[in-house]
C-alpha positions as CSV (number, residue, x, y, z in Angstrom):
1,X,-9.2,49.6,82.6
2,X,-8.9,47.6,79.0
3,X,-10.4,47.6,76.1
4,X,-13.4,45.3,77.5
5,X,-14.9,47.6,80.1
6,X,-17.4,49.4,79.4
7,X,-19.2,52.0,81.9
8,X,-22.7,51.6,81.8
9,X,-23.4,54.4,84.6
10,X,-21.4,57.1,82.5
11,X,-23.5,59.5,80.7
12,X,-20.3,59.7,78.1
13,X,-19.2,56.6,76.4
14,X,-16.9,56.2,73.3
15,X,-16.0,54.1,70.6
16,X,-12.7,53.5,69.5
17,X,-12.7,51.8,65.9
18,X,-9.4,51.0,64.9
19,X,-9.5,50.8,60.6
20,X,-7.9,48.3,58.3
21,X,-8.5,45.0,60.2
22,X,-7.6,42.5,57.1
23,X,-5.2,44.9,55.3
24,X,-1.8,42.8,56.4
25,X,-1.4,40.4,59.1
26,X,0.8,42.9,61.0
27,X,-2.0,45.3,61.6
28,X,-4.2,42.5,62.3
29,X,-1.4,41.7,65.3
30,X,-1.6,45.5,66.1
31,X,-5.1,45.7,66.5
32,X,-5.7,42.8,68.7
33,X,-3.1,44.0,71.0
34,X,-4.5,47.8,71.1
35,X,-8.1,45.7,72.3
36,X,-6.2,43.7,75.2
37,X,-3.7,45.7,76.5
38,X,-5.5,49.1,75.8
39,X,-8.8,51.0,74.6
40,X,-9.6,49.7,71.4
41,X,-12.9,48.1,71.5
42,X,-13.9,48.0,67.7
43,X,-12.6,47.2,64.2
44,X,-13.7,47.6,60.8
45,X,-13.0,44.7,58.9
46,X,-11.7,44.8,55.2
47,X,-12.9,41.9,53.5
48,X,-10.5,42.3,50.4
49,X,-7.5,42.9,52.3
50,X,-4.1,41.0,51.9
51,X,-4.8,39.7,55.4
52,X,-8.7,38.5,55.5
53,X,-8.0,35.0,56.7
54,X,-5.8,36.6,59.5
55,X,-8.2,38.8,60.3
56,X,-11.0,36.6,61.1
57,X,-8.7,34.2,63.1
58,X,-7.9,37.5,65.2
59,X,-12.1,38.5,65.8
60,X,-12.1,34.6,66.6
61,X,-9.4,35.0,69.3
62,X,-10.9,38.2,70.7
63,X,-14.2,37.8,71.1
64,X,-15.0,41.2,72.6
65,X,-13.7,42.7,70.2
66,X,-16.9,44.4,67.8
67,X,-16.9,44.2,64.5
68,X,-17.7,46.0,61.7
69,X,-17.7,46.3,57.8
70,X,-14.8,48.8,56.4
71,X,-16.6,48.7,53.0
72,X,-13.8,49.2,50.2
73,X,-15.2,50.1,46.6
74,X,-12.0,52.4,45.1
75,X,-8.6,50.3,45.9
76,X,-7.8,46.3,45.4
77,X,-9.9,43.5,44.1
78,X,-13.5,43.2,44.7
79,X,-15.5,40.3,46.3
80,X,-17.5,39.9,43.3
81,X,-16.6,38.2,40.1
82,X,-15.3,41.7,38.0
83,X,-17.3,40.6,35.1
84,X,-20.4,40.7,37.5
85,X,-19.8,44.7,37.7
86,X,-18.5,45.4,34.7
87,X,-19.0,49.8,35.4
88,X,-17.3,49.2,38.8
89,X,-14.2,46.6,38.3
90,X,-12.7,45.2,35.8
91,X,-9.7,42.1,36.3
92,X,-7.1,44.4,37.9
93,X,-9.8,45.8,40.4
94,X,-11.8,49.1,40.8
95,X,-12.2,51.4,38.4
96,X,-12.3,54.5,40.6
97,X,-9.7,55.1,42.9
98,X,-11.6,57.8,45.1
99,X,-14.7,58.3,46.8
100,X,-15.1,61.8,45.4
101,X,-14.2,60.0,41.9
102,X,-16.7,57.3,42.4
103,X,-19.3,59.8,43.1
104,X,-18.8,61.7,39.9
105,X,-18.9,58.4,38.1
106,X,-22.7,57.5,39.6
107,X,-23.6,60.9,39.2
108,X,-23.0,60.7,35.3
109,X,-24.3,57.2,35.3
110,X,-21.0,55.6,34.8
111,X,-22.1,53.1,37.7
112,X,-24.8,51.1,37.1
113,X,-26.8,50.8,40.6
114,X,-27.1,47.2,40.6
115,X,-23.8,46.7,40.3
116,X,-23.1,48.8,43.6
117,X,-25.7,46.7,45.5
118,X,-24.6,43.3,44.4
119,X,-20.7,44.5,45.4
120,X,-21.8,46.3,48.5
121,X,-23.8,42.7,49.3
122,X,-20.7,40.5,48.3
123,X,-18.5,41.9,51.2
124,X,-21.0,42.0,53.8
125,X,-21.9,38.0,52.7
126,X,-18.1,37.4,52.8
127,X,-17.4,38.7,56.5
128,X,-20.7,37.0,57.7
129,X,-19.9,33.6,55.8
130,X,-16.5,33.6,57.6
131,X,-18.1,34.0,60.8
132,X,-17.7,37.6,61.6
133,X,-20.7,39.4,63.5
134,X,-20.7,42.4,61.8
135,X,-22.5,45.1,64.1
136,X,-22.0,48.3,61.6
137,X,-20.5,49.0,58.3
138,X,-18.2,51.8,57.6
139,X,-16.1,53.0,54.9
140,X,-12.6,53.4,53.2
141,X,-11.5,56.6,52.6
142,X,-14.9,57.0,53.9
143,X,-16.7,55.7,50.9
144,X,-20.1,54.9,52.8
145,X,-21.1,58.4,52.7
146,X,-20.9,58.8,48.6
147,X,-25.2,59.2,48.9
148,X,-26.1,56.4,46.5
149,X,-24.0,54.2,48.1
150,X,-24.8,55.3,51.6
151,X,-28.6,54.4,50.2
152,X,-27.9,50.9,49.6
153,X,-26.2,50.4,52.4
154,X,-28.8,51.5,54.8
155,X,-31.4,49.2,52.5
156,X,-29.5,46.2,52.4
157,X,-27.6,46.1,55.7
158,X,-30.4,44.9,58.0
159,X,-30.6,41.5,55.8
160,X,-27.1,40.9,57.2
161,X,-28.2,41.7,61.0
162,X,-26.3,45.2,60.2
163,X,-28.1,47.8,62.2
164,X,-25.3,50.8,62.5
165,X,-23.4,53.0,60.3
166,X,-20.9,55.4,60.8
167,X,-21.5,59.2,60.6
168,X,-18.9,61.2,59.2
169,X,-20.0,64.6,61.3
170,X,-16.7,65.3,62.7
171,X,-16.0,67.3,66.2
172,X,-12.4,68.6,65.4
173,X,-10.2,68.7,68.4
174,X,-8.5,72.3,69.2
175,X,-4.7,72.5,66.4
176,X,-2.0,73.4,68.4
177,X,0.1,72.9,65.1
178,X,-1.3,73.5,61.6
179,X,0.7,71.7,58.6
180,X,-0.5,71.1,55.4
181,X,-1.6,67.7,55.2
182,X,-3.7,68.5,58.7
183,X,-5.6,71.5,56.6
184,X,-6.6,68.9,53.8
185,X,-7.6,66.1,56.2
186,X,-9.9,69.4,57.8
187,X,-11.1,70.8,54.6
188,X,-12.0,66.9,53.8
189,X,-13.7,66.3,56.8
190,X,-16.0,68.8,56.0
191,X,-17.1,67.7,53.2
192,X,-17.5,64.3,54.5
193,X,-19.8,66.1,57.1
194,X,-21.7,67.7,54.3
195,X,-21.6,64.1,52.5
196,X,-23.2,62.6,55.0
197,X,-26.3,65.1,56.2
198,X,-26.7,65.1,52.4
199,X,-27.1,61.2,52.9
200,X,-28.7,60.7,55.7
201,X,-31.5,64.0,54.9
202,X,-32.4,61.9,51.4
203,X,-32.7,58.1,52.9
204,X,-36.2,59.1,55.1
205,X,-36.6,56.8,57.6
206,X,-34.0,54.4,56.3
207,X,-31.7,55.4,58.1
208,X,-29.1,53.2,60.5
209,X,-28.6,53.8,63.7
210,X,-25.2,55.9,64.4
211,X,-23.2,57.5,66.9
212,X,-23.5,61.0,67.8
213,X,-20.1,62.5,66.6
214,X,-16.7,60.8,64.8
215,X,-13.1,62.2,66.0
216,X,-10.3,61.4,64.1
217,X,-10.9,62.3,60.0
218,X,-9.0,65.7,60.5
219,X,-6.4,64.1,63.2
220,X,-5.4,61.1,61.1
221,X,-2.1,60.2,61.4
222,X,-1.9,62.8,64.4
223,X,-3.2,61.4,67.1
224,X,-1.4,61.8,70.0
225,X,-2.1,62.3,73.8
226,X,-3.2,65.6,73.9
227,X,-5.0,65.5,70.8
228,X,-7.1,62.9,72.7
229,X,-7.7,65.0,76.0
230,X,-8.9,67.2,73.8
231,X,-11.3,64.9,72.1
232,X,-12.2,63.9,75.5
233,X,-12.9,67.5,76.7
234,X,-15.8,68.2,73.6
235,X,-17.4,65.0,74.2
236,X,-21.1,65.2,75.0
237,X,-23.8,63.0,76.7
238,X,-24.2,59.9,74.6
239,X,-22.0,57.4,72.7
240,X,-19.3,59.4,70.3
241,X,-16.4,57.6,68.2
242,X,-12.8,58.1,67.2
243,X,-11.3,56.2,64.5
244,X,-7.6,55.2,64.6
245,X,-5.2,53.1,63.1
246,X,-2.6,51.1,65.4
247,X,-0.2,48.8,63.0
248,X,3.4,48.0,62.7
249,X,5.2,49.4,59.5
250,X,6.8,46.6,58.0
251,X,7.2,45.6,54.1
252,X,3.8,44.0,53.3
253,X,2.5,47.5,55.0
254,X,4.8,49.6,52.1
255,X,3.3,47.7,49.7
256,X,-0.4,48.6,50.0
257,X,-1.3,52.3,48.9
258,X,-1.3,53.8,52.2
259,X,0.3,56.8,53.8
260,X,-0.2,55.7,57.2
261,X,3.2,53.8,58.1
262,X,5.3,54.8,61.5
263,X,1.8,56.7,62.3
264,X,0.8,53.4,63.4
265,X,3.2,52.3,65.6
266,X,2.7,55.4,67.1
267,X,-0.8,55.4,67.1
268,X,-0.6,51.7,68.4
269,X,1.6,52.8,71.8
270,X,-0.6,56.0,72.4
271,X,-4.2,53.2,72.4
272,X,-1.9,50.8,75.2
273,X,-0.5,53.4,77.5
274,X,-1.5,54.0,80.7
275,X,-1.9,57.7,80.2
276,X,-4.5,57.4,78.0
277,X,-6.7,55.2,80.1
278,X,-5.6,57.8,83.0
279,X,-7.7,60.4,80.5
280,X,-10.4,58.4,80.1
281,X,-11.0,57.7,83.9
282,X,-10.5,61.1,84.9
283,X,-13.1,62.4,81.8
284,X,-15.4,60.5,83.0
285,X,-15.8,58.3,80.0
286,X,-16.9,54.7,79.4
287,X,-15.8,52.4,76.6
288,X,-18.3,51.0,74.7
289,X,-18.9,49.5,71.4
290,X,-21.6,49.4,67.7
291,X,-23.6,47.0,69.9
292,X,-24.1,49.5,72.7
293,X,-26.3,51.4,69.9
């Protein structure tokens, strides 16, 4: 089994996403080599990453690899002129560093709407104008699910051929281990849950398509082999996610404001062994991808 098969006779099919295509070219490297030699069959593409270019020669080079938008609106540069959005980025970059800061901002009126939209439309116009077919947008930090922006997106995504979005309703695998950092990853995954019924409840019939449950917000950084037969094991009928994030720690990685660093390259050997594609077989389930929506 790889990262191109999918099952179309199981009733169980999942998506793995691996994040933060475009944010170095070492993670780029990472990512392509989790989709040939293992189980990743998606990535969400950051369009103002230190690695863009990169990123879009790796899509080009895999081809089966899906594609979607990791919309960034809280860390870097955007892809509009800053003096286009004046309440959401000035020269240095973003004004709000959070999603949760973001959403306070728009709730006071901080953030003017059209602003939002014409940054929300500059990314997705940047990854299609480099060729990328972008099949579903996503977020960082999970930012798609902050409701006026989640309202945007679902409006102005289908101009781009966009026709799927990423729920945030998490499944949480059984803890064997509780540590800090796990409990606020949990606590935050519930309120990205809340976030995005919230969302999704006051957009009617506008709507995207998604899958039927995401795995991974409470586990990030933590996923590991048994963390994954337990994903596997709560899976129902129908096409379910889990988010990931295979990389190589290396300096251009220290640089960017992540915590993620040696998580990756463990992540990165647990996507390519054979034990995990020993799980999947056994459970039953089928790779597939946004387009199998």
């Amino acid at each position: 089994m790889n990262s191109q098969t999918v099952s179309s006779d199981r009733l169980k099919k999942l998506i793995v996403t691996a994040d933060d295509l475009g944010l170095t070219r070492r993670i780029n490297e990472a990512i392509a080599k989790a989709h040939r030699e293992g189980i990743v069959t998606t990535a969400s593409l950051m369009v103002n990453g230190g690695a863009f270019e990169s990123a879009i020669e790796t899509l080009r080079a895999n081809p089966g690899l899906d594609a979607g938008l990791h919309l960034n609106l809280t860390e870097g540069r955007p892809a509009s002129a800053p003096e286009l959005i004046p309440t959401l980025a000035n020269s240095p970059g973003f004004l709000y560093h959070h999603p949760f800061e973001l959403m306070a901002a728009l709730l006071r009126g901080k953030v003017r709407l059209a602003d939002l939209e014409r940054e929300i439309r500059a990314q997705l116009q940047k990854a299609v104008d480099a060729g990328a077919q972008i099949s579903h947008v996503d977020g960082h930090k999970h930012v798609h699910v902050v409701p006026k922006v989640f309202r945007i997106v679902c409006r102005v995504a289908p101009d781009y051929g966009v026709r799927a979005i990423r729920s945030t309703v998490e499944r949480v695998p059984r803890w064997r281990s509780v540590s800090t950092q796990i409990a606020k990853q949990y606590f935050f995954g519930k309120a990205l849950s809340g976030a995005f019924v919230l969302a999704q409840s006051g957009n009617g019939r506008r709507s995207l398509k998604t899958p039927r449950r995401l795995y991974g917000i409470t586990q990030t950084g933590f996923l590991d082999l048994q963390t994954f037969a337990d994903i596997l094991s709560r899976m129902e009928n129908g096409i379910s996610e889990v988010m990931c994030h295979p990389g190589y720690a290396d300096d251009d990685l220290r640089r960017t404001p992540t915590r993620l660093h040696f998580q990756r390259e463990r992540e990165l050997e647990l996507l390519t062994s054979h034990e995990v594609q020993d799980l999947l077989e056994r459970a039953g389930v089928g790779l597939a991808t946004y387009r199998d929506l």
